[in-house]
C-alpha positions as CSV (number, residue, x, y, z in Angstrom):
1,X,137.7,74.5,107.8
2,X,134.1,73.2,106.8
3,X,131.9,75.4,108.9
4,X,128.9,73.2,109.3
5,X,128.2,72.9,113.2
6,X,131.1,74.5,114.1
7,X,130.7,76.8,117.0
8,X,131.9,80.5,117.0
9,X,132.2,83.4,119.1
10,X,131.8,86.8,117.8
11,X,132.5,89.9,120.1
12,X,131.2,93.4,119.4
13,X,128.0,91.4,117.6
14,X,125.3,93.8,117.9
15,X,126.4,96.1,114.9
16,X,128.7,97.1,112.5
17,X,130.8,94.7,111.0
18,X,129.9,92.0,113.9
19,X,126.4,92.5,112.7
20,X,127.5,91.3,109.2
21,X,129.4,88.5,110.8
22,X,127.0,87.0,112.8
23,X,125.1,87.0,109.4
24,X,126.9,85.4,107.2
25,X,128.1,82.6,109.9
26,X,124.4,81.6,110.3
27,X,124.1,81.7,106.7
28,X,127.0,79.1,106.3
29,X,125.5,76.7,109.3
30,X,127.9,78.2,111.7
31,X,126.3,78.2,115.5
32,X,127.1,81.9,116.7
33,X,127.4,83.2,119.8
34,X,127.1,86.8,119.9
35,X,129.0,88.8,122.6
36,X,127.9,92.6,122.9
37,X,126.8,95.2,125.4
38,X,123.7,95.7,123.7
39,X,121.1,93.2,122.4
40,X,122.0,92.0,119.1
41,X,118.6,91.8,117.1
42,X,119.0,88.3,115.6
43,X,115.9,85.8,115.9
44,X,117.9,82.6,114.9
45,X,117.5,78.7,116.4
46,X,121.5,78.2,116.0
47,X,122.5,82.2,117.2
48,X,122.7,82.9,121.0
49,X,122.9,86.5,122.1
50,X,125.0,87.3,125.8
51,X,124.9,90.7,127.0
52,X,128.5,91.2,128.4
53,X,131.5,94.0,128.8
54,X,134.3,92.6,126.9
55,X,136.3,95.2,129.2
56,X,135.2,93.3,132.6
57,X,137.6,89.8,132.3
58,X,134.5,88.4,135.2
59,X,132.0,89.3,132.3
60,X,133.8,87.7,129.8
61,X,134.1,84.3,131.4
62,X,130.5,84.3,132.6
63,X,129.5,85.0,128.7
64,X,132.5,82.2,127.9
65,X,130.3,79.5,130.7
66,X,127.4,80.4,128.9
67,X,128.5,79.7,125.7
68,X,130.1,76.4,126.5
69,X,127.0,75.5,128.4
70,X,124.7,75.6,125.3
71,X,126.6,75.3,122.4
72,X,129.4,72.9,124.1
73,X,132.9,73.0,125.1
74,X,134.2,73.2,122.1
75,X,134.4,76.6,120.3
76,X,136.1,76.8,116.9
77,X,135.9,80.2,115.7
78,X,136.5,83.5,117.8
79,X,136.2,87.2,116.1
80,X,137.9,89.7,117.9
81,X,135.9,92.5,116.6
82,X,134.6,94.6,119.8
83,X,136.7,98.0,119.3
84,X,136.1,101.9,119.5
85,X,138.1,105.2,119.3
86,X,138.1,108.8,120.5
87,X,140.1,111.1,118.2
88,X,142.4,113.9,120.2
89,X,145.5,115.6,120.3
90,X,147.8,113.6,122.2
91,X,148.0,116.1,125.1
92,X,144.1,116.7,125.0
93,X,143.2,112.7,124.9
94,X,141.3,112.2,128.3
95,X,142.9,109.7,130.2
96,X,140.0,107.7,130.4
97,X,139.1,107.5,127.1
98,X,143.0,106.2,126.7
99,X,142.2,103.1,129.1
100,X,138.3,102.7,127.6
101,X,140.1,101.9,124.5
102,X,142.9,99.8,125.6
103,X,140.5,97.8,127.6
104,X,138.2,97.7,125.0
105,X,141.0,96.6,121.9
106,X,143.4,95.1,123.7
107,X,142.3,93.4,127.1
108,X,139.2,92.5,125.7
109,X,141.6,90.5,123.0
110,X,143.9,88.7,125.7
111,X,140.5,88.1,128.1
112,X,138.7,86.2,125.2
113,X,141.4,84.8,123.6
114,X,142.8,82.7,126.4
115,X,139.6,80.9,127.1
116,X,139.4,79.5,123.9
117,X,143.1,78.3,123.1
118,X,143.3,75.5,125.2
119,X,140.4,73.7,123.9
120,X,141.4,74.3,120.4
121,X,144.9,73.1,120.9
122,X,143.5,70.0,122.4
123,X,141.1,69.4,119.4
124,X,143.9,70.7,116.8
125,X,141.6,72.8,115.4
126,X,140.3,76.8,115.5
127,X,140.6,79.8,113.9
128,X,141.0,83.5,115.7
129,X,140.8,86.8,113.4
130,X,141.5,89.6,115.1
131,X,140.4,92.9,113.6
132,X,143.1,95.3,113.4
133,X,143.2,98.8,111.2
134,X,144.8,100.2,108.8
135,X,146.0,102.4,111.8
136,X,147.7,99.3,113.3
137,X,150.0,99.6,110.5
138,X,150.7,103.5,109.9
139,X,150.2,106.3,112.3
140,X,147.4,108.8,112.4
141,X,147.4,112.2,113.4
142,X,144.9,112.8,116.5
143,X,144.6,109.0,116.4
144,X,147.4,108.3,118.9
145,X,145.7,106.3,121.0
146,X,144.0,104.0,118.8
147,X,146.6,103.4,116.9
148,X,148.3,102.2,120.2
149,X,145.7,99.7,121.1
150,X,146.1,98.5,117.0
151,X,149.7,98.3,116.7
152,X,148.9,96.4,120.0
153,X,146.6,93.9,118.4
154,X,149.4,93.5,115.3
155,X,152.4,92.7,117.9
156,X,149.7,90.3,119.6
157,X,148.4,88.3,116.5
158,X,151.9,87.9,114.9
159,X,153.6,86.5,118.3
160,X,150.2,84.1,119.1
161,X,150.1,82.7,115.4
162,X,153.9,81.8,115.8
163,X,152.8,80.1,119.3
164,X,149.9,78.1,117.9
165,X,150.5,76.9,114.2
166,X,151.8,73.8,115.1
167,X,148.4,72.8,117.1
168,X,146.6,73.2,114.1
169,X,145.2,76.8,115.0
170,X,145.3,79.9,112.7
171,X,145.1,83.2,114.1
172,X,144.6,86.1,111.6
173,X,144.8,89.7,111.7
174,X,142.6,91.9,109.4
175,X,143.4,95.5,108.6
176,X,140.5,97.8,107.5
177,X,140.6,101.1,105.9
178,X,137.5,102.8,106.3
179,X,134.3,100.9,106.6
180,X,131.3,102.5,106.9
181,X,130.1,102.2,110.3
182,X,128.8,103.9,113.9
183,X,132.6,103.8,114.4
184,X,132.9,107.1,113.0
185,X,130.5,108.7,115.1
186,X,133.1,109.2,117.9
187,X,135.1,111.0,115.3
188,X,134.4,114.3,114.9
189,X,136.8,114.9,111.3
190,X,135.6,111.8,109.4
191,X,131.8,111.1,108.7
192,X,130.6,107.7,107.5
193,X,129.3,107.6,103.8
194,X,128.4,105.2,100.8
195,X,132.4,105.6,99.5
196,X,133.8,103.4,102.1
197,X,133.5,99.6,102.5
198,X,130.6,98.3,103.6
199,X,130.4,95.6,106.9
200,X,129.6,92.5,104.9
201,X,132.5,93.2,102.4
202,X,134.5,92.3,106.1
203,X,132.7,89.9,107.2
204,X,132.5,88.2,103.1
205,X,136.7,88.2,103.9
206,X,136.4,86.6,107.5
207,X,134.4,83.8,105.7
208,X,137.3,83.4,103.1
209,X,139.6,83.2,105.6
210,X,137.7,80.3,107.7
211,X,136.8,78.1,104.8
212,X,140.5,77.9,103.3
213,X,142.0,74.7,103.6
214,X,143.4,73.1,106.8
215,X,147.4,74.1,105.8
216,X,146.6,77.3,104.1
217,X,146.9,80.3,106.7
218,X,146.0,83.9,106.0
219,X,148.5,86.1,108.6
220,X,147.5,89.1,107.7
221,X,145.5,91.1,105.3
222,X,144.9,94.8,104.7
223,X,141.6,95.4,102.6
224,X,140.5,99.4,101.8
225,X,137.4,101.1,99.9
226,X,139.0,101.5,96.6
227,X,137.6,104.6,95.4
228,X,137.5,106.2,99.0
229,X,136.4,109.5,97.6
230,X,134.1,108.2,94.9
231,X,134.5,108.2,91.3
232,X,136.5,111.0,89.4
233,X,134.4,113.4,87.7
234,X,135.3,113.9,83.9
């Protein structure tokens, strides 16, 4: 896709590997929308900033209006990358920290997603990434429940992208290992550190993905830190 005055929507935008996103869109002449709870600090004349709870489907169509109303019907580009965990024993996971993060990883997925496909089936031309985990391929102990919600997004993004290919719209699922984020402040085992990827290396592999060529499709792709516990000492 050439990326010049497309128009993108990017959820969970305020930090973290949306942050980086956002970033690198504008860089490439990419308008941006940025969808998050909390202001996303961005001064930019093509980046427009809605406060919204990607958990609330009302709140994500208002934000959806409000895009369409500035940037124009057509949106080209939507990053699924609003997502949290809680870590728990499966008996000890609070029930609503179960639905927080289904709502959150999933709904907010199927409530974003469906605004945008019609438009970009009409047009015969868009691009949806989805950002998975590593734990949306392989099970994690005390993890149960977000690995639910990311084997959820996987199921999802491999049945759409079989719906959609033959409009001329890619969906792609990204699989993370550890990045080093505010994601991991939720998580009492695992703390965030200089050894794991960084939020631009994601958001430098998004960009890859949009600017391949109209009939070339990235499905799915698993990315990790490759020297997760630093260098060996000798």
């Amino acid at each position: 896709m050439n990326l010049k005055n497309k128009v993108a929507i990017v959820t969970g935008a305020s930090k973290g590997i949306g942050l980086a996103t956002v970033k690198i869109l504008l860089e490439n002449n990419v308008k941006v929308t940025g969808w998050s709870r909390s202001k996303t600090d961005i001064s930019h004349p093509d980046f427009l900033n809605i406060q919204m709870d990607i958990r609330d489907i009302q709140s994500v169509e208002d934000a959806y209006k409000q895009a369409i109303a500035h940037f124009g019907k057509d949106i080209h580009i939507l990053i699924n990358n609003a997502g949290l965990g809680f870590t728990a024993l499966f008996e000890e996971l609070k029930v609503a920290d179960w639905h927080q993060m289904f709502d959150t990883n999933v709904n907010g997925i199927f409530y974003a997603t469906r605004l945008v496909l019609p438009q970009m089936k009409k047009i015969e031309e868009g691009h949806i990434i989805n950002i998975s985990s590593i734990a949306g391929n392989t099970g994690i102990e005390t993890l149960s429940g977000y690995c639910a919600t990311k084997f959820a997004v996987r199921g999802l993004s491999q049945a759409l992208y079989k719906e959609v290919r033959n409009f001329g719209v890619k969906v792609t699922c990204i699989y993370p290992g550890s990045v080093q984020t505010n994601f991991f402040d939720k998580i009492d085992s695992i703390t965030a550190n200089e050894n794991m990827m960084q939020p631009g290396d994601i958001a430098s592999t998004i960009l890859h993905c949009l600017t391949s060529s109209p009939n070339y499709h990235h499905v799915e792709i698993e990315v990790r830190p490759l020297q997760p516990k630093g260098k060996v000492k000798k």
